[in-house]
C-alpha positions, 0 to 999 in steps of 0.5 A: 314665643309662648303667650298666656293671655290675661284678661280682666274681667273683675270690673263692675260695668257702672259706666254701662247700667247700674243693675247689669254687667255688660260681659253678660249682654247678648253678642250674636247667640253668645256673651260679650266675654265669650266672644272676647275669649274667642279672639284668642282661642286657634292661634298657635302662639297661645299656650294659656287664657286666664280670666281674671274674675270678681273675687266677691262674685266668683262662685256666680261667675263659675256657675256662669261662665266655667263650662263654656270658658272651659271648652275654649281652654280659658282658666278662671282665677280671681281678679283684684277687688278694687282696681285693674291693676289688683286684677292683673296682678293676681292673675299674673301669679297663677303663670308658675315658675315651670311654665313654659311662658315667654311674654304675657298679653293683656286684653281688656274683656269689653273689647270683642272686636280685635281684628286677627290683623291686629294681634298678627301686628302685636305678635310680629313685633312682639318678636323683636319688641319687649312691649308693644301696644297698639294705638290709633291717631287723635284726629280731634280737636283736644280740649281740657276743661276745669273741675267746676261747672256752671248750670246753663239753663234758667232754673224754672223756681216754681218747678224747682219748689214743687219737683225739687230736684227734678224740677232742676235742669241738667244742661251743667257747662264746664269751662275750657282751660286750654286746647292741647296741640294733638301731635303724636297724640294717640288713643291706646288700645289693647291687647298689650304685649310684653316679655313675661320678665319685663311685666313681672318687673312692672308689677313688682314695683312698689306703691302700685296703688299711687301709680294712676295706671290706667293700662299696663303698659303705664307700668312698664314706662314707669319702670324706665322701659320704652313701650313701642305702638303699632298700627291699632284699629278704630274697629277695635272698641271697647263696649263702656257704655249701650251705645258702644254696644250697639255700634259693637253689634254694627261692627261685628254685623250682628243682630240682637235676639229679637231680630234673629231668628228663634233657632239662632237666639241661643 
């Protein structure tokens, strides 16, 4: 088994600030990115790392991040500008034809704390299994809401007149709809696995852009093709907000810049 490994990193980290991107942030000494990278960087089975960067920042991202991905044997290609698909699909073009690439792995940039367990699991069944992700159960309950939303505070009018906006609550409630039953529900992780000819296929499939994929494996299920889960890991986050990031640091047992000594801080 020959693996390249692709990892999007073209998104815009809205989610996480407005006027920051979460890859840069601080993870014990190095970027959240590196650390990701690093997940992948002494086993065997990994011929190549491709980072898939933002196509309007990609000089940026070079001067960034191109030494240090460097020595960890990661090439930087451009990702897509709108959507993940867009990105994995322009990274998958950079695997030539007289590579020695078997099966392609995909691995979301905001997830540094994939335990080598977990990708032993993905490769063992990767060996047998043409598309293999890993999941983890939905203990919770599920519950569907409606669109709409109703203001749940009483609206003080004489702030309202003289704050405007501001002087508006911002306690919005949303019906429920229905409560889903959660058996066999499961919550996708990455990184995801599949035959280099099977993920060509799934992202050679016409009106990519209508096919709402949130994840490659998506793709390959729209192909017709079963996608096999193993065991994931609920260790395995993936940073979409500060709080994830901070629960990041918890799970990795690391501190950040101002708790650790000067030396240590870069």
């Amino acid at each position: 088994m020959k693996i390249t490994v692709i990892i999007p990193a073209a998104g815009q980290s809205i989610r996480f600030s407005p006027s920051k991107n979460k890859l840069d942030e601080d993870l014990g000494g190095r970027p959240l990115l590196l650390r990701t990278v690093e997940l992948f960087t002494k086993r065997d089975e990994i011929i190549d790392i491709l980072v898939a960067a933002p196509p309007d920042n990609l000089d940026q991202f070079k001067f960034k991040y191109g030494d240090r991905l460097a020595f960890n044997g990661a090439k930087i290609v451009q990702g897509g500008r709108d959507e993940r698909w867009q990105t994995v699909q322009n990274a998958l073009t950079h695997i030539s034809a007289d590579s020695e690439t078997t099966h392609v792995m995909v691995h979301d940039a905001a997830r540094p704390a994939t335990s080598p367990e977990l990708i032993d699991r993905i490769i063992e069944a990767g060996h047998k299994l043409d598309a293999v992700i890993p999941t983890v159960p939905i203990h919770a309950t599920i519950k569907r809401l409606g669109s709409d939303s109703v203001e749940s505070a009483d609206v003080d009018p004489i702030a309202a007149k003289l704050l405007g906006e501001a002087g508006k609550p911002t306690n919005p409630a949303r019906p429920v709809i229905e409560t889903i039953d959660r058996t066999n529900l499961v919550e996708v992780q990455t990184p995801q696995l599949f035959t280099l000819d099977l993920f060509k296929r799934a992202y050679a499939q016409p009106d990519l852009a209508e096919a709402s994929a949130t994840d490659d494996a998506s793709l390959v299920e729209r192909l017709g093709e079963t996608v096999y889960a193993v065991k994931g890991d609920r260790f395995n986050l993936k940073v979409t907000t500060p709080d994830d990031f901070a629960l990041i640091r918890k799970i990795m047992d690391v501190k950040p810049p101002k708790d650790r000594p000067t030396h240590k801080r870069f």
